[in-house]
C-alpha positions in Angstrom: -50.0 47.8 8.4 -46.8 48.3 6.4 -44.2 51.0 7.3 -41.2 51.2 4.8 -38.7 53.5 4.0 -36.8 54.3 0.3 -34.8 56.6 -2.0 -34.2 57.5 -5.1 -33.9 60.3 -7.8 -36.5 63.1 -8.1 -36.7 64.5 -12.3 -39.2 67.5 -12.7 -40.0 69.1 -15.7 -40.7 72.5 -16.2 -43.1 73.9 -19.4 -43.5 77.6 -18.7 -46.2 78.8 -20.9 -48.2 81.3 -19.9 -48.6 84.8 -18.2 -48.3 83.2 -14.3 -45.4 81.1 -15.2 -43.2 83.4 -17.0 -43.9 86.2 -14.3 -43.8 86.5 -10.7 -47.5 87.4 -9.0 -49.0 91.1 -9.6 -46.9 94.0 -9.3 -45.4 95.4 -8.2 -43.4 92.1 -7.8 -40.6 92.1 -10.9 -40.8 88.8 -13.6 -38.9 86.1 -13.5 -38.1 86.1 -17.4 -39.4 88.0 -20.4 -41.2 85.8 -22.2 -41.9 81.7 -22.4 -40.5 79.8 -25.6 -41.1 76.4 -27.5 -40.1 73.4 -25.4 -38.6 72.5 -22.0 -37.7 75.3 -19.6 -36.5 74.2 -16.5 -35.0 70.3 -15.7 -33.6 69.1 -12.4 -32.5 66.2 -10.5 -32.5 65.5 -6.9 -31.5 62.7 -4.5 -35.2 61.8 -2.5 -35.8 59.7 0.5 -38.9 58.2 1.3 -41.1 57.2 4.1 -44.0 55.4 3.9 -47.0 54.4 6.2 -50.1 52.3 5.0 -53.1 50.8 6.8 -55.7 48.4 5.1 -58.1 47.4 7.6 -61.2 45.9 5.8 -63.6 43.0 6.9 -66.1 40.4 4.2 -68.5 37.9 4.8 -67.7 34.3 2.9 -71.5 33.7 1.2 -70.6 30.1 -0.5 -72.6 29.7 -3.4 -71.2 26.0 -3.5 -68.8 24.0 -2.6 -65.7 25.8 -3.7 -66.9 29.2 -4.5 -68.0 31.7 -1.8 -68.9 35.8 -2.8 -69.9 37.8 -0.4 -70.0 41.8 0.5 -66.7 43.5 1.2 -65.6 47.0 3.6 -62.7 48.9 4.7 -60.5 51.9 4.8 -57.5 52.3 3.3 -54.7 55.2 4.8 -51.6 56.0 3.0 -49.0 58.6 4.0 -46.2 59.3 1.8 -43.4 61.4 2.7 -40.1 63.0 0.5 -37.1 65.1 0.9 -35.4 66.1 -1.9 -31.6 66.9 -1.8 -28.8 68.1 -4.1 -30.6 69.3 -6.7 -28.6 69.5 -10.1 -30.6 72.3 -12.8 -30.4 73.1 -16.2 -32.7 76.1 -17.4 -33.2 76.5 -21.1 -33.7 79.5 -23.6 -34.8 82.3 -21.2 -34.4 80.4 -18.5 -30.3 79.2 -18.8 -29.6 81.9 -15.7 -31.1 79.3 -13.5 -28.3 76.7 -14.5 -27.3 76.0 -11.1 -25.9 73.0 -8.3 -27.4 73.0 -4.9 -26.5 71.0 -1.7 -28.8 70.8 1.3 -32.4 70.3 1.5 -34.7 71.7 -1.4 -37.9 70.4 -1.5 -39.9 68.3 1.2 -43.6 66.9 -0.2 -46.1 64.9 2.5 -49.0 63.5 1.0 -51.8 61.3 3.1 -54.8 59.3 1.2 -58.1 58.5 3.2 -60.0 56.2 1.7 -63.2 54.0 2.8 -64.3 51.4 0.1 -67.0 49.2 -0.6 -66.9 45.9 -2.6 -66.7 42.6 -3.1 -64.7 39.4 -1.9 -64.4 36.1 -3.3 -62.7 33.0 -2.3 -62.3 29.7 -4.6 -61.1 26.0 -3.4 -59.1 24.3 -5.6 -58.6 20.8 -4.1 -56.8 20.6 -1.0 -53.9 22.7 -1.5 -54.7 25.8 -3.4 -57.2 28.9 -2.7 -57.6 31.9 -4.5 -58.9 35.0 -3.4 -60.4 38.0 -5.1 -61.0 42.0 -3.2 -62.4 44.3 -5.9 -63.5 48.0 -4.1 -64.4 51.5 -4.8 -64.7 54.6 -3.3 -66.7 58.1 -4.4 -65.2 59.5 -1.1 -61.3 59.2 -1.6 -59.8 62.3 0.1 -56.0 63.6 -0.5 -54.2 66.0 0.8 -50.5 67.2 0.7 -48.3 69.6 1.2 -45.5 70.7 -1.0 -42.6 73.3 0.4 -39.6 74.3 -1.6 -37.5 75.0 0.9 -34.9 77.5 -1.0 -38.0 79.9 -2.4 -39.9 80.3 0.8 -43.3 78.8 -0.6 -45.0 76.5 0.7 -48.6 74.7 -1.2 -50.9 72.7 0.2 -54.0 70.8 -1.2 -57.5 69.6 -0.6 -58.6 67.3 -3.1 -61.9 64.4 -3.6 -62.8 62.0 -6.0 -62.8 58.4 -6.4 -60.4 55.2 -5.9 -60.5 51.7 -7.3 -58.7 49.0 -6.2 -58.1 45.0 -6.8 -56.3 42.6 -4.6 -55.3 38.9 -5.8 -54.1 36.4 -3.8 -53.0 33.0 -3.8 -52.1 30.2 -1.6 -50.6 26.7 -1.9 -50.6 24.8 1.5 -47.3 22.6 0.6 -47.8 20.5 3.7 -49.0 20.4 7.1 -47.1 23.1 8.5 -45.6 24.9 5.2 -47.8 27.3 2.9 -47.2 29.9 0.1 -48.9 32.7 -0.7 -48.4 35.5 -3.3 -50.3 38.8 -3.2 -50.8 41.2 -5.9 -52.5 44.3 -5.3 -53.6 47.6 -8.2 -54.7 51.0 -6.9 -55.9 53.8 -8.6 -56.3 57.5 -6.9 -58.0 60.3 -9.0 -59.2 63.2 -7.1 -59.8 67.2 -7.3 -59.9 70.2 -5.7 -58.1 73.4 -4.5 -54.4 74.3 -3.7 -53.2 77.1 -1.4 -49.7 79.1 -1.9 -48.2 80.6 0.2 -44.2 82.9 0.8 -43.4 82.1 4.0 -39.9 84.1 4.0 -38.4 87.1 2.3 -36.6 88.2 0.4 -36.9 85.2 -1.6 -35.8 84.4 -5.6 -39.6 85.3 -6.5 -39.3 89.0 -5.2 -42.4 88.0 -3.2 -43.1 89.7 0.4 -43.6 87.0 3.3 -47.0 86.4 4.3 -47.9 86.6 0.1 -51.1 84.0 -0.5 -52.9 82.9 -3.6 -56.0 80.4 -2.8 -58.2 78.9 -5.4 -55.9 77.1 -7.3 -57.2 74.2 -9.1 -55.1 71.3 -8.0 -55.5 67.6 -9.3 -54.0 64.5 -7.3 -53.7 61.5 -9.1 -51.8 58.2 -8.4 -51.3 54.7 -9.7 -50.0 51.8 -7.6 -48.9 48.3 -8.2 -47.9 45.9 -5.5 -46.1 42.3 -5.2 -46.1 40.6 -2.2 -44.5 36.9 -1.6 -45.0 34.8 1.7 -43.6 31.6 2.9 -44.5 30.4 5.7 -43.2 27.6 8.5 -45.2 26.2 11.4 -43.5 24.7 14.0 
């Protein structure tokens, strides 16, 4: 289990392209701008902080082919939960879009997103003398379920997603025992999320910059959620 906390600087990107992003929903709500044009719209910058929650809990059975080589069947299920707030947002809108220039203090944007996933694979271990062992966790999962919710706190809207697909991950460890009651161990770890499904929008408060009544909700949005993760662990530890 590893609980940690985090901040940093948010950057999004805004491409406004076509008919829904250059216009607020169906009338008779008013557009946002007249028309899209070549090139970035919208770019901001926020200070985040981050909380984060992860439980691994897997088991494998040691099969030892010989002497210094075991492979055997591996289980578990992984749980991540990710959580952001987004302050201070500094904004520069281009083209159609410089009206939205703007400096903001406060709280702007909060984002949760949790990551179920049970895996299947396999665990190997290799001797290497008396001092050094090596082990491998490869997995996979067709089930790997996110969801998330994303609320901009200054337009009233909140959206919140569903999403399935599949996961891979790969753990390498190794360990040196440096005498009787001293060992090191390093732990590298790559993850890999890729899922799909539907998103959910809602305008929880009015009047809002949109022009959009409260209670306003579009479902059926395709959503993707994606994510890449490398880890680095280094242990040293002393028996007494």
């Amino acid at each position: 289990m590893n609980i940690g906390n985090g901040s940093g600087k948010l950057k999004d990107s805004d491409w406004l392209t076509d008919n829904f992003d250059i216009a607020a929903p169906p009338p008779p709500n008013p557009p946002n701008s007249g028309y899209a044009h070549p090139g970035l719209d919208i770019y901001s910058e926020s200070d985040t902080t981050l909380k984060t929650n992860s439980i691994d809990l897997r088991g494998s059975y040691n099969n030892w082919i010989s002497d210094n080589l075991s492979i055997g069947p591996l289980g578990g299920s992984l749980y991540q939960n990710y959580q952001f707030d987004a302050s201070n947002a500094n904004q520069v809108g281009y083209g159609p879009w410089a009206d939205y220039t703007s400096s903001i203090s406060g709280l702007v944007i909060t984002y949760e997103v949790t990551y179920t996933i049970p895996y299947l694979g396999i665990h190997s271990e290799m001797l290497v003398g008396r001092s050094f062992q090596a082990f491998l966790d490869l997995g996979y999962s067709p089930l790997a379920a996110a969801e998330d919710k994303d609320d901009h706190v200054l337009r009233g809207k909140r959206s919140t997603g569903s999403t399935l697909g599949n996961a891979y991950l790969a753990t390498l460890t190794a360990q040196w025992d440096m005498e009787d009651n001293d060992f090191f161990l390093m732990r590298g770890q790559y993850l890999k999320i890729d899922t799909s499904g539907t998103q959910t929008q809602t305008w929880y408060r009015a009047p809002n910059s949109d022009g959009v009544p409260a209670g306003y909700t579009i479902t059926g949005i395709d959503d993707k959620i994606t994510s890449q993760q490398i880890s680095l662990s280094l242990l040293f530890t002393h028996r007494f």
